[in-house]
C-alpha positions in Angstrom: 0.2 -19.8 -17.5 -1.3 -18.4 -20.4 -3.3 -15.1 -20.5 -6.9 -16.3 -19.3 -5.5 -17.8 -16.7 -4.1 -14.9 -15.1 -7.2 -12.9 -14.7 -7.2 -15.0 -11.0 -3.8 -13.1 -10.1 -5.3 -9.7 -11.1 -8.7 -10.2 -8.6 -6.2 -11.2 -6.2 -4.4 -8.2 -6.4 -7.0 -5.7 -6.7 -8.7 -7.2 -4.0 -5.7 -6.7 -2.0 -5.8 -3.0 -3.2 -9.3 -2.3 -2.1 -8.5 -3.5 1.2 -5.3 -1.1 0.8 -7.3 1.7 0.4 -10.3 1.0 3.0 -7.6 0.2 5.6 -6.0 3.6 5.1 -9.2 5.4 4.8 -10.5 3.8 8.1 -7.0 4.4 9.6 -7.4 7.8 9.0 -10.7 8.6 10.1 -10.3 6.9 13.5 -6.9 8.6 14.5 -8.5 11.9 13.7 -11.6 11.1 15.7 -9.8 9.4 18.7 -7.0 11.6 19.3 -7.3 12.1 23.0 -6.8 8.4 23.7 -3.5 8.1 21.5 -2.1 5.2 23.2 -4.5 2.2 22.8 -5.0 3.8 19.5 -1.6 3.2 18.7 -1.5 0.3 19.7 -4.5 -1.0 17.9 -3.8 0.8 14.7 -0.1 -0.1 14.2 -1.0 -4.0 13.7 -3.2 -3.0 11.5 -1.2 -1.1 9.6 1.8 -3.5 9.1 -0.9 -6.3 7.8 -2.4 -3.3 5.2 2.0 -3.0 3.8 2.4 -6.9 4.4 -0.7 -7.9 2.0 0.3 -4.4 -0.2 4.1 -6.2 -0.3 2.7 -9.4 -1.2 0.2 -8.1 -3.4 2.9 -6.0 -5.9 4.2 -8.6 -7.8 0.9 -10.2 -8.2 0.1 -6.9 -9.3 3.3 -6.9 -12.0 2.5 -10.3 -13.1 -1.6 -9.1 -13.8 -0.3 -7.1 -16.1 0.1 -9.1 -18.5 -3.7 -10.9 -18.4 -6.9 -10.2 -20.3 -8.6 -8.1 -17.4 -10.0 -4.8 -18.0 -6.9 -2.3 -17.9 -8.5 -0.1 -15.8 -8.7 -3.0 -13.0 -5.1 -4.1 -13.5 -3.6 -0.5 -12.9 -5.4 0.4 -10.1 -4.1 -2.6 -8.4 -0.5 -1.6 -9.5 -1.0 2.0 -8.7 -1.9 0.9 -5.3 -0.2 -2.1 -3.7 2.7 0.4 -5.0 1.6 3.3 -2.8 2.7 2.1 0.6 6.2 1.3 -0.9 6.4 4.1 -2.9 5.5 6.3 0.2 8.4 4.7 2.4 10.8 5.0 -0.2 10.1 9.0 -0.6 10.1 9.1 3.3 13.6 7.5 3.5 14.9 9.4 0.7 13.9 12.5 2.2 15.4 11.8 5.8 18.4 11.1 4.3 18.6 14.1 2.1 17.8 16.4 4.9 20.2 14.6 7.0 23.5 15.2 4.6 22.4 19.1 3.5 22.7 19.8 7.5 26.2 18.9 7.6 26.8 21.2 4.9 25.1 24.1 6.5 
């Protein structure tokens, strides 16, 4: 593929960042408004949530390879930045469990 031709992968992927980003947003705002009735909440918001990390999972290398197109730069790192987020984000949440779980035993 040469360069022009890439300019498909990165409005793919920044596509798949906006709805990243509105999916959290919206995820956020109805858990804090809707708190009394956790449970259907829960339950609605948690498939929601795995298809936001599924599309930001599939949407990361898209994002790597929309690098190197002719799109505005702006575009192409915003869509790195975020289909990176959710990964990035479990990663610092695993590392941290794991960190507070050996300086315990040490204690």
């Amino acid at each position: 593929m040469d360069r022009t031709s890439l300019n498909l992968l990165t409005r793919i992927s920044c596509f798949i960042g906006w709805v990243t980003v509105t999916g959290i947003i919206v995820f956020i705002c109805i858990g804090i408004t809707l708190e009394e009735n956790i449970n259907t909440i829960d339950n609605i918001l948690s498939f929601y949530v795995q298809i936001t990390f599924l599309l930001s999972l599939f949407g990361t290398p898209l994002s790597i390879v929309s690098m190197f197109s002719k799109e505005k730069l702006g575009k192409r790192i915003f869509a790195l930045i975020v289909n990176l987020s959710p990964v990035s984000i479990i990663t610092w949440g695993f590392i941290a469990e794991v960190t507070r779980e050996f300086s315990e035993t040490l204690i």
